[in-house]
C-alpha positions in Angstrom: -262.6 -51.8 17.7 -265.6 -51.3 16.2 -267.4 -47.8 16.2 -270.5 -48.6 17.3 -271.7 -48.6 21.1 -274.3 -50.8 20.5 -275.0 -53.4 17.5 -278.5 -55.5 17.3 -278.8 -58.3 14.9 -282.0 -60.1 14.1 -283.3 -59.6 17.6 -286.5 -61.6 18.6 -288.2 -62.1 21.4 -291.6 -64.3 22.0 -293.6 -64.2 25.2 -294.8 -67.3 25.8 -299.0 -67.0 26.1 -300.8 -67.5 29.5 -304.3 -69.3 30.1 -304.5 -70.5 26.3 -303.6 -67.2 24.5 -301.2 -67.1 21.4 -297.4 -66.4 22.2 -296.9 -62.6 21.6 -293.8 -61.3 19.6 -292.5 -58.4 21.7 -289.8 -58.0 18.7 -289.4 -59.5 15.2 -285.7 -58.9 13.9 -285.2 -55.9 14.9 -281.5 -54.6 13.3 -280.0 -51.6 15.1 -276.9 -50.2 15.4 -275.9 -47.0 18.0 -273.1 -44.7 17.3 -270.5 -44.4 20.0 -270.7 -40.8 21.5 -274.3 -40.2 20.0 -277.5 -39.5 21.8 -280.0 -41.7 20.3 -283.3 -41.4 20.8 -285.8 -44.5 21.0 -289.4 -43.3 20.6 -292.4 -45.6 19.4 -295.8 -46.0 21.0 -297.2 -47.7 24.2 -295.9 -51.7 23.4 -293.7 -50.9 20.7 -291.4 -53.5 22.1 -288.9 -50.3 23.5 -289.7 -52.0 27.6 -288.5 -55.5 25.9 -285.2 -54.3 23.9 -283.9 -52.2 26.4 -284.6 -54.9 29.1 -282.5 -57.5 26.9 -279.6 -55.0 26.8 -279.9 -54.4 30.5 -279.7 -58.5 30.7 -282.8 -58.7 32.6 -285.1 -60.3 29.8 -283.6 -63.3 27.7 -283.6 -62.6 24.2 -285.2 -65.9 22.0 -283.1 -65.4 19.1 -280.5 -62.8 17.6 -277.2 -61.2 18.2 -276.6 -58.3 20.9 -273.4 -56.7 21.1 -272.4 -53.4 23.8 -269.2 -52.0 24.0 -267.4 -54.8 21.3 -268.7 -57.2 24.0 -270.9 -60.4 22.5 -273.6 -60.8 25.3 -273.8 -64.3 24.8 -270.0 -65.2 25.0 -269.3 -62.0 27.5 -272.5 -61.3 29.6 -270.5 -59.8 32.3 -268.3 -57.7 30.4 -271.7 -56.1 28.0 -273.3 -55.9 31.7 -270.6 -53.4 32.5 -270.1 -51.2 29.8 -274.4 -50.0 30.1 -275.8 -48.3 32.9 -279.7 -48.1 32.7 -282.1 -45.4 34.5 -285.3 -47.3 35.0 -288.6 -45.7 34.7 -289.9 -47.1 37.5 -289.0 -45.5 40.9 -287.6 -49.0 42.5 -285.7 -47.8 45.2 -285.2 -49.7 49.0 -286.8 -46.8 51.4 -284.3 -47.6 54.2 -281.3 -46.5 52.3 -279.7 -43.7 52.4 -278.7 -42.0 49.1 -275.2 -42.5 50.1 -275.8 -46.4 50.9 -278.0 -47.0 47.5 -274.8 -45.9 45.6 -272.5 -48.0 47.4 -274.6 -51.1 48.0 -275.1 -50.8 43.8 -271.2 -50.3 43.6 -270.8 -53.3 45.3 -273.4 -55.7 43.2 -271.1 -54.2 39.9 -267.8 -55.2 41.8 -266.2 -51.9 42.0 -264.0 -51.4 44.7 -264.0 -49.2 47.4 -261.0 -47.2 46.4 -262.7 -46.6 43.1 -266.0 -45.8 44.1 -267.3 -42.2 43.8 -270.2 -41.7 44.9 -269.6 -38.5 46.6 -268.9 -37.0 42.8 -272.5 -38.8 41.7 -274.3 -37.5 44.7 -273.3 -33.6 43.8 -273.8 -34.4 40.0 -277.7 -35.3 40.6 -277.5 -32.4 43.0 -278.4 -34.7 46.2 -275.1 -34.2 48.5 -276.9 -32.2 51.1 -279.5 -35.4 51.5 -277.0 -37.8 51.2 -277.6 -39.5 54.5 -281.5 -38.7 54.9 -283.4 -42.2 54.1 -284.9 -42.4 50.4 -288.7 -43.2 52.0 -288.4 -39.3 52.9 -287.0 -38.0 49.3 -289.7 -36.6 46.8 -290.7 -38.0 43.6 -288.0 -35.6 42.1 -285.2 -36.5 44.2 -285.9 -40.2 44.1 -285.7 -40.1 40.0 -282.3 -38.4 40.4 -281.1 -41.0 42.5 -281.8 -43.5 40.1 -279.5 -41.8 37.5 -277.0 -42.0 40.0 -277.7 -45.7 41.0 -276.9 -45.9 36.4 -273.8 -44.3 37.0 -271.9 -46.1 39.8 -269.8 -48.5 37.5 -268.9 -45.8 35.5 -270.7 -46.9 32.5 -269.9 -46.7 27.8 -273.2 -46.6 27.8 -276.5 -44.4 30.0 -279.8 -46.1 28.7 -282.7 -43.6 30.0 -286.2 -45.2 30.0 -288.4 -42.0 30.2 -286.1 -40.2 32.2 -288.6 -36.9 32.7 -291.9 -38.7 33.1 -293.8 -36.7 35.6 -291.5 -34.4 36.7 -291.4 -30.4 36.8 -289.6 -28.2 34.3 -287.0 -27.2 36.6 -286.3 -31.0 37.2 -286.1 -31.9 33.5 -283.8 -29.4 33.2 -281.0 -30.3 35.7 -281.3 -33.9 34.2 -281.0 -32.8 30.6 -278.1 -30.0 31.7 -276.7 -33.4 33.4 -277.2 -35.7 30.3 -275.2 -33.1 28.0 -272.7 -32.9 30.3 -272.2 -36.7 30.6 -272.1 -36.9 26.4 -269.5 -34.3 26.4 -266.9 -36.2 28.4 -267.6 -39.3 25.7 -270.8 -41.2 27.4 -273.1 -42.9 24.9 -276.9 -42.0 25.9 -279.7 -43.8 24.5 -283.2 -42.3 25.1 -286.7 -43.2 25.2 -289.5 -40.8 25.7 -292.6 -39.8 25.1 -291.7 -35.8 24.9 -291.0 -35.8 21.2 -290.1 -32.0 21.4 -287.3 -33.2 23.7 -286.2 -36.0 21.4 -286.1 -33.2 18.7 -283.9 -30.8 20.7 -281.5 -33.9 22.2 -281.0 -36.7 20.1 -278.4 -37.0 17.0 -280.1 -39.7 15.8 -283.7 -41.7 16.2 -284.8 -44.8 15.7 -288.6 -45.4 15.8 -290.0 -48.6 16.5 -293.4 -50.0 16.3 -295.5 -53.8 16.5 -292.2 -54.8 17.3 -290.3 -53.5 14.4 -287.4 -50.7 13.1 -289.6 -48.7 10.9 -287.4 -45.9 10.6 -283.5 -45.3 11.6 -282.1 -41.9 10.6 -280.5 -38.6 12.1 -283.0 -35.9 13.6 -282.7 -33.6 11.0 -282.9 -36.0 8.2 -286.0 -37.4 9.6 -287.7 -34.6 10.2 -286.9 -34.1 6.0 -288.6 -36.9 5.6 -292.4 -35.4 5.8 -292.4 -32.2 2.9 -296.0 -31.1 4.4 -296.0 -27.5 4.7 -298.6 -25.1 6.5 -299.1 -21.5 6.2 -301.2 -19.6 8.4 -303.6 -16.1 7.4 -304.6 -14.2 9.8 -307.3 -12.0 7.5 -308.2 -8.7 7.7 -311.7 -9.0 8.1 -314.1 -12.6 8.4 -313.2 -15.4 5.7 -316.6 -15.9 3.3 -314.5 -18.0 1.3 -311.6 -20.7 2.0 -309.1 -20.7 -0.6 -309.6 -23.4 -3.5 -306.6 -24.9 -5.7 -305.2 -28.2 -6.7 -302.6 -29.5 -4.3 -304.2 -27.2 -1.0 -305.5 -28.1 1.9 -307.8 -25.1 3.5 -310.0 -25.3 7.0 -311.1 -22.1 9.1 -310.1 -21.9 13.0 -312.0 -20.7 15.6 -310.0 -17.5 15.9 -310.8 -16.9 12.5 -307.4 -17.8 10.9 -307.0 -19.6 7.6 -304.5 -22.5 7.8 -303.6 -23.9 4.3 -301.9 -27.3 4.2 -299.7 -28.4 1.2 -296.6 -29.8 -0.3 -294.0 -27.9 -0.8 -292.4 -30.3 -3.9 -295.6 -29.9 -6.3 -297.6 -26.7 -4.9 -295.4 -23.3 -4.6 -296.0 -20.6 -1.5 -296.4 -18.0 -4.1 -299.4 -20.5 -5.4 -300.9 -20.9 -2.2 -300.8 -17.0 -1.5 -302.3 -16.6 -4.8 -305.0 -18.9 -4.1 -305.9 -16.8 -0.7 -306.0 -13.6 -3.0 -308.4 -15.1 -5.4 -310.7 -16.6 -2.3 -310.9 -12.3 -1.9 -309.1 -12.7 1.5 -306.8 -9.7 2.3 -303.8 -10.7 4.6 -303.4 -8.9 7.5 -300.7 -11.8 9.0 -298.9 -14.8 7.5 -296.5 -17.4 9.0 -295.8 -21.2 7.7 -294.9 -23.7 10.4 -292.1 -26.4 9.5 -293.1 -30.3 10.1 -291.9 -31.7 13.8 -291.2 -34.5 15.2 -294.7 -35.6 16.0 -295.4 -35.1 12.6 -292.7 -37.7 11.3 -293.8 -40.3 14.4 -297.5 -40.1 13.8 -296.9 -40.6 9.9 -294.9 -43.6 10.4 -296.3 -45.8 13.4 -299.9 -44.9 11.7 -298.9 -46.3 8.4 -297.2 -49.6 9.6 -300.2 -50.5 11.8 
């Protein structure tokens, strides 16, 4: 049995183009493959191509060339099986407003084929925290609620796989919270989450791994941390004593003057030394009242990459 939830060979897909327009490739070969047990994050910008590939692993686009395999399941010579093993939490809040909470679970049961006897949506409905609402009709939930019930509606076949599509888009902080304390929970019992979001600070903090795509295209596959190794920038903020006359001049340094009057010094760490920088503030005849560096994030690695490969 193979180790990985998820494999992606040579994955394309072209959209056909409308009113005399060239065909659009949405994705051109992408190769990916997603640890079983891992959260994985997704990230990439607006039309990436993250919509297209999670919608062909979801089975609701056709892919136009490549291999997809969930689960050990080829979706080509098993669609029903792959269809199984993923559960996907749409973005979009597409929910029928004359169901009940309740009745959404069990009508989505139903469409996956699991029996009555097996169903639990009582267990789903106090997992996303909506047991007290589940018989009120979904037209009268709030936007919070309604999002919660669509994790739920991802969970009914009791799913390998949880694919998130900008799960906390919109919603308050005490919101995001109970899905994220929910998410963790569901990877400790041995569910395989994949994640797309725009919060890179939460991709930081959740995901194991990280895959960014962009124009349609892998450009980077690694763990968190060893991506976030990638970028050696360093910056150390001054705070001064009194007003900077001078910014600090030296090969290697980057200096610029905020409007609170701090001095932040950019550099990297493999060819210019803290001690260097520090000495260049001292020759500038800037006395340090205050000094902190600040390590390179997540935003940091994604901007570098997607703005180099466009």
């Amino acid at each position: 049995m193979t180790q990985d939830a998820i494999c992606i060979e040579g994955l394309r897909k072209t959209y056909k183009g409308s009113k005399g327009q060239p065909p659009k490739q949405a994705l051109k070969g992408v190769d990916l493959t997603v640890p079983r047990g891992s959260v994985f994050g997704l990230l990439g910008p607006n039309g990436a191509g993250k919509s297209t590939l999670i919608n062909i692993l979801a089975g609701l686009v056709l892919k136009t060339e490549g291999k997809v395999t969930i689960w050990g399941f080829d979706q080509d010579t098993n669609p029903r099986q792959s269809r199984a093993s993923i559960g996907v939490m749409p973005q979009e809040l597409n929910l029928d407003p004359f169901f009940s909470p309740r009745g959404a679970l069990e009508v989505q049961a139903g469409l996956y084929g699991v029996p009555k006897s097996e169903r639990n949506s009582d267990e789903i409905l106090r997992l996303i925290g909506l047991q007290d609402k589940a018989e009120a009709y979904a037209r009268t939930l709030s936007g919070g609620m309604r999002r919660r019930l669509l994790l739920g509606k991802a969970l009914v076949h009791n799913p390998h796989i949880l694919v998130l599509d900008e799960p906390t888009a919109g919603v308050d902080i005490e919101l995001r919270q109970m899905l994220w304390e929910n998410i963790r929970k569901l990877n400790q019992q041995g569910m395989t989450i994949i994640l797309t979001t725009h919060y890179l600070e939460e991709a930081e903090e959740m995901c194991d791994e990280i895959a960014i795509i962009n124009h349609g295209e892998v450009v980077a596959r690694d763990s968190t941390s060893n991506l976030l190794g990638r970028l050696d920038s360093k910056t150390m903020v001054v705070v001064p004593d009194g007003p900077a006359t001078t910014l600090p001049q030296a090969p290697g340094i980057e200096a610029e003057l905020r409007s609170d009057g701090a001095v932040v010094l950019r550099y990297q760490s493999a060819a210019t030394s803290a001690e260097a920088v520090l000495a260049a503030v001292h020759s500038a005849g800037i006395t340090i009242r205050d000094v902190k560096t600040e390590e390179t994030d997540l935003e940091d690695v994604f901007l570098a990459l997607t703005s180099s490969t466009g």
